[in-house]
C-alpha positions as CSV (number, residue, x, y, z in Angstrom):
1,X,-5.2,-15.2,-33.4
2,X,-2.3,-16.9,-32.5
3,X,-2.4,-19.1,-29.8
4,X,0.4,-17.4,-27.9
5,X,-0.8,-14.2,-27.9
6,X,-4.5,-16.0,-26.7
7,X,-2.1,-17.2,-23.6
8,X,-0.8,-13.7,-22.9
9,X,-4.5,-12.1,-22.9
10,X,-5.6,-14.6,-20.6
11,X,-3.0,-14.7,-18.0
12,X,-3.6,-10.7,-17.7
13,X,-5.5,-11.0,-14.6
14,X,-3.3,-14.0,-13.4
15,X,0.5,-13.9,-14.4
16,X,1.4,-17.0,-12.6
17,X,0.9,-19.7,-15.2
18,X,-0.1,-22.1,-13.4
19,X,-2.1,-22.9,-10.4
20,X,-0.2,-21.3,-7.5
21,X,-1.3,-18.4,-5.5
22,X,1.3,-15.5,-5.2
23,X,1.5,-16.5,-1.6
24,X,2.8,-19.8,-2.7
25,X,4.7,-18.8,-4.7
26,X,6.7,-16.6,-2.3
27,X,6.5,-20.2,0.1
28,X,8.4,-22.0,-2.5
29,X,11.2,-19.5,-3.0
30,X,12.1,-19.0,0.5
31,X,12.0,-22.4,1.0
32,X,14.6,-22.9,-1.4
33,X,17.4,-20.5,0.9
34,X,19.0,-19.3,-2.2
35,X,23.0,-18.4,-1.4
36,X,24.0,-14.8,-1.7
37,X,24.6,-13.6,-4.8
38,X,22.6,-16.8,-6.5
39,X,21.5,-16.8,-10.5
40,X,18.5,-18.2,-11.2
41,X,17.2,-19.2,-15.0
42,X,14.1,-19.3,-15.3
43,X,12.4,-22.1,-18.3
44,X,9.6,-20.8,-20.1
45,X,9.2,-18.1,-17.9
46,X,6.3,-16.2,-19.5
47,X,5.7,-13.1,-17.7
48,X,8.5,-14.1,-15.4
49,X,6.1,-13.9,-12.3
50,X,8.3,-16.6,-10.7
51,X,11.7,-15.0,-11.3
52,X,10.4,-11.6,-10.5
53,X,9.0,-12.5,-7.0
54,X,12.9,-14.7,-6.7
55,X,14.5,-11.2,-7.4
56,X,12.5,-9.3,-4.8
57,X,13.1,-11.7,-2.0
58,X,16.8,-11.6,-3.0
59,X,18.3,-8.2,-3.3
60,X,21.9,-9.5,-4.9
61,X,20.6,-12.6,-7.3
62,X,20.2,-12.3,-10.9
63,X,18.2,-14.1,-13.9
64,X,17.2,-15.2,-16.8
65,X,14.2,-15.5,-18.0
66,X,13.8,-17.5,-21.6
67,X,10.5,-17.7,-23.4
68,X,8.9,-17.7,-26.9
69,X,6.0,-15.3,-26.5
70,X,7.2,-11.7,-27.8
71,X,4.4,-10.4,-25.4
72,X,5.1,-12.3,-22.3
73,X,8.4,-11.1,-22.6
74,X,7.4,-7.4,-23.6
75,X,5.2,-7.3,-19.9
76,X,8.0,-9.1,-17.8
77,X,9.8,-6.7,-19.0
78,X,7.7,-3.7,-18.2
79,X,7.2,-5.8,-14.9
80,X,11.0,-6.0,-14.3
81,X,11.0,-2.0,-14.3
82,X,8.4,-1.1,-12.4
83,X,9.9,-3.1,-9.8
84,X,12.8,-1.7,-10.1
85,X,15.0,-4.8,-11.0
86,X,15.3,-4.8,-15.0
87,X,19.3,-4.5,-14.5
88,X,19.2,-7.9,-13.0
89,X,17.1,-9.8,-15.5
90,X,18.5,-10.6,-18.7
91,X,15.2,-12.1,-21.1
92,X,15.8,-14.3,-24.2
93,X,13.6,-14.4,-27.2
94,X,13.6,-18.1,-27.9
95,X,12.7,-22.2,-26.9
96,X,13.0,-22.7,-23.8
97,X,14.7,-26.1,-25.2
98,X,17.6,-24.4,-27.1
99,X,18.9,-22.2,-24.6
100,X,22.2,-22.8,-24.3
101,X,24.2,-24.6,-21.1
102,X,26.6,-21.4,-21.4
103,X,26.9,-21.3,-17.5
104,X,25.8,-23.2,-14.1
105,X,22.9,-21.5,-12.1
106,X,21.7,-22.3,-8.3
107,X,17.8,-22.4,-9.3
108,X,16.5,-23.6,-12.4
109,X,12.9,-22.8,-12.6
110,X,9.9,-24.4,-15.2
111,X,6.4,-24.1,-13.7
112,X,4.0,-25.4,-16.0
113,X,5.7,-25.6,-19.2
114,X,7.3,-29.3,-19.4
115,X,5.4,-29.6,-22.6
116,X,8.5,-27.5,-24.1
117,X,10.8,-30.8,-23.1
118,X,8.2,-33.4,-24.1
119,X,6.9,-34.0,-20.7
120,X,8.4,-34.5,-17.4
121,X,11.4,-36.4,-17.2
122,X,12.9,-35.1,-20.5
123,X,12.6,-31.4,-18.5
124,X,13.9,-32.7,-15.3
125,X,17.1,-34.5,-17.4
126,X,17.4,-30.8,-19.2
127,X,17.3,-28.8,-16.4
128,X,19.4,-30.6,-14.5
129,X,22.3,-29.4,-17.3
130,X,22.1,-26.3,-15.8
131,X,22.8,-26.7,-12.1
132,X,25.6,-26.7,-9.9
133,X,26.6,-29.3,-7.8
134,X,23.2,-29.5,-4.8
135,X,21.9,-26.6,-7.1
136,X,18.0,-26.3,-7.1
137,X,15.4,-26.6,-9.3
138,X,11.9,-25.9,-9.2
139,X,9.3,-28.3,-11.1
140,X,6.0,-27.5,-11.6
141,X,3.4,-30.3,-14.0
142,X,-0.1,-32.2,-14.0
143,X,-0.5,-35.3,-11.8
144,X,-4.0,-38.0,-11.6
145,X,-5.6,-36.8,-8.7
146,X,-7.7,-40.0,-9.6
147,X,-7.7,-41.9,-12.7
148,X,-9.1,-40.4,-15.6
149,X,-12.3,-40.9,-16.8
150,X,-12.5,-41.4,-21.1
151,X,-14.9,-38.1,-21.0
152,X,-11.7,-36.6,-19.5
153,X,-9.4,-37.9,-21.6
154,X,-11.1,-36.7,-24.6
155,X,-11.5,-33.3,-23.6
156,X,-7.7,-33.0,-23.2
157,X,-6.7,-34.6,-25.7
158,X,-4.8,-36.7,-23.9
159,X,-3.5,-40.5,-23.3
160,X,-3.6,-42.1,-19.7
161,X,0.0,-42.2,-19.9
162,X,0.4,-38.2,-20.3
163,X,0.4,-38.0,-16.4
164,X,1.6,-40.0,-13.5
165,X,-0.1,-39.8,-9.9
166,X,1.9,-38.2,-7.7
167,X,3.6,-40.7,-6.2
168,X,4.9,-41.6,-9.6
169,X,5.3,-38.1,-10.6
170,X,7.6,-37.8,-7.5
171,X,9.4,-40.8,-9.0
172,X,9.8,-39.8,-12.3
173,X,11.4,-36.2,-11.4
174,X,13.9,-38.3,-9.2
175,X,14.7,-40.5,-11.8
176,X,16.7,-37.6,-13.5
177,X,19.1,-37.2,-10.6
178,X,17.2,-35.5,-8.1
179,X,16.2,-35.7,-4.3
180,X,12.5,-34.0,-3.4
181,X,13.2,-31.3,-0.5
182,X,10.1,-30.1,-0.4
183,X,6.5,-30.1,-2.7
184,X,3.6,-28.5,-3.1
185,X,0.3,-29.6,-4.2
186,X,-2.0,-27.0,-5.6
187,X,-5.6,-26.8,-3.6
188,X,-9.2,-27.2,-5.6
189,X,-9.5,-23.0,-5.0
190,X,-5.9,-22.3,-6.9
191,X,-7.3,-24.3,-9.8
192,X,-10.8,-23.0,-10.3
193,X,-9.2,-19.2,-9.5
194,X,-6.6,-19.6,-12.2
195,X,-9.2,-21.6,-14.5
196,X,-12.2,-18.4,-14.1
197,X,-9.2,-15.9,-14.4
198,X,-7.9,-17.5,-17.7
199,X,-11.5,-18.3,-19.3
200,X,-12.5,-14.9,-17.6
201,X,-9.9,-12.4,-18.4
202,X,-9.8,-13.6,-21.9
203,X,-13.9,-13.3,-22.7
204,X,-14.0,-9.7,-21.1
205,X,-11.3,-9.1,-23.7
206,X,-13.0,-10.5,-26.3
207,X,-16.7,-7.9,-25.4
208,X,-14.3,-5.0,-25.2
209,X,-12.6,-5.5,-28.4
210,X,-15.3,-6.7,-31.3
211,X,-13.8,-8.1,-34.5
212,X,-12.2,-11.2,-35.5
213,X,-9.8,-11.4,-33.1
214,X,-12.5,-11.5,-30.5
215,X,-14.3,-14.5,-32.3
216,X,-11.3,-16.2,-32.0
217,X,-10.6,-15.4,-28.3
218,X,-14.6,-15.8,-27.1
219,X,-14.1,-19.0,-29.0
220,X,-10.9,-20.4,-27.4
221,X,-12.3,-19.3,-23.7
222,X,-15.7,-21.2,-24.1
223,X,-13.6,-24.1,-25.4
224,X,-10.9,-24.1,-22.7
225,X,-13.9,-23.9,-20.3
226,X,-15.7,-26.7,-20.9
227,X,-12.7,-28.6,-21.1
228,X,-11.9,-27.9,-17.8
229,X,-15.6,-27.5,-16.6
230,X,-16.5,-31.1,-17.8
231,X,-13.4,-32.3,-18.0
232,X,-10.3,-32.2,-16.0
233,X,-11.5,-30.4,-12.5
234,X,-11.1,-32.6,-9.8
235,X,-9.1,-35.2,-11.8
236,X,-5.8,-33.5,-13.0
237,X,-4.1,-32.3,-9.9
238,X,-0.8,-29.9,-10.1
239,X,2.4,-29.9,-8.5
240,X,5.4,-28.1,-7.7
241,X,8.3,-30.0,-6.6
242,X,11.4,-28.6,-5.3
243,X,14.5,-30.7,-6.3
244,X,18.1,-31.0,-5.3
245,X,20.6,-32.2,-7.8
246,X,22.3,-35.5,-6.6
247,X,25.5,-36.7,-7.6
């Protein structure tokens, strides 16, 4: 099974991508005071749960939404019209890295997805491309809560140098030509109720649907749970920083 369709079963239950509540979500979004009539682009958008909730707080903005999973796209789509705002979405079938600087938007959103940049920075330089003069952008990665421990590091997969605390995290996204207007810092119950719905969603999936695919899912749920289980909780932290473009 591929793994992108693995990601879409298991964000069924929990189409934020990340660990944000809808409620914070919303938080973030006013708190940027888009301008009338503002576009938006939204980075790897998945099921464009970001975009979508942008849209219903602002009755005259538009979007984008650009993603490589055919099925994120298929539901942000059937999201888009049952909430009756599929004529101002325009989805786009490809990297998140290739979309093209065609036009200047007022919020550039990619929560949880810097991995489609090569990590922080690189995704704060890219989407900075794309914004107008004191336009917005909306950052969401991993920070070290605390440092981590080699158990940790193994689980992940990952170097020491992967993430920054959060001072240096805040650092690093300014670095690209940003100021931080505001930040948010996910709590220990947004992690472990995006971590049980993503490990969840996707084993119930795998009891109701017996075959290979299920092997594959059961097996990629138990895997992604110890990892985080044993791993990661209480050491990788997550937050969304909203940024203003200097200069």
């Amino acid at each position: 099974m591929e793994r992108q369709v693995i990601s879409h079963l298991a964000h069924r239950d929990h189409p934020i991508a990340a660990p944000v509540s809808g409620a914070h979500v919303t938080r973030l979004l006013r708190r940027a005071r888009l301008p009338e009539g503002a576009r938006i682009l939204d980075l790897g958008c998945g099921e464009a749960a970001w975009t979508l909730r942008a849209l219903a707080l602002h009755e005259d903005a538009t979007a984008d939404g650009v993603d490589i999973s055919a099925q994120a796209l298929k539901a942000a789509e059937g999201h888009a019209e049952a909430q009756g705002v599929w004529e101002r979405i325009r989805l786009h079938h490809r990297p998140a890295a290739d979309f093209p600087v065609a036009e200047q938007y007022d919020l550039v959103v990619c929560v949880g997805a810097t991995h489609a940049f090569g990590g922080l920075v690189p995704t704060a330089e890219h989407v900075r491309r794309y914004l107008r003069p004191n336009g917005l952008a909306l950052i969401g990665d991993g920070f070290w809560e605390r440092e981590p421990t080699p158990e940790a590091l193994t689980r992940l997969g990952a170097e020491p140098s992967d993430f920054l605390d959060l001072p240096g995290t805040v650092a690093a996204a300014e670095f690209a030509g940003f100021d931080t207007i505001y930040g948010y810092t996910s709590d220990l119950s947004e992690w472990d109720d995006y971590e049980w719905s993503w490990t969840g969603t996707l084993l119930r999936w795998a009891n109701e649907n017996p075959g290979p695919d299920a092997d594959a899912a059961r097996a990629a749920a138990l895997e992604h749970r110890d990892m985080w289980l044993n791993g990661y909780r209480r050491i990788l932290g997550f937050v969304t920083l909203l940024l203003q473009r200097t200069g």
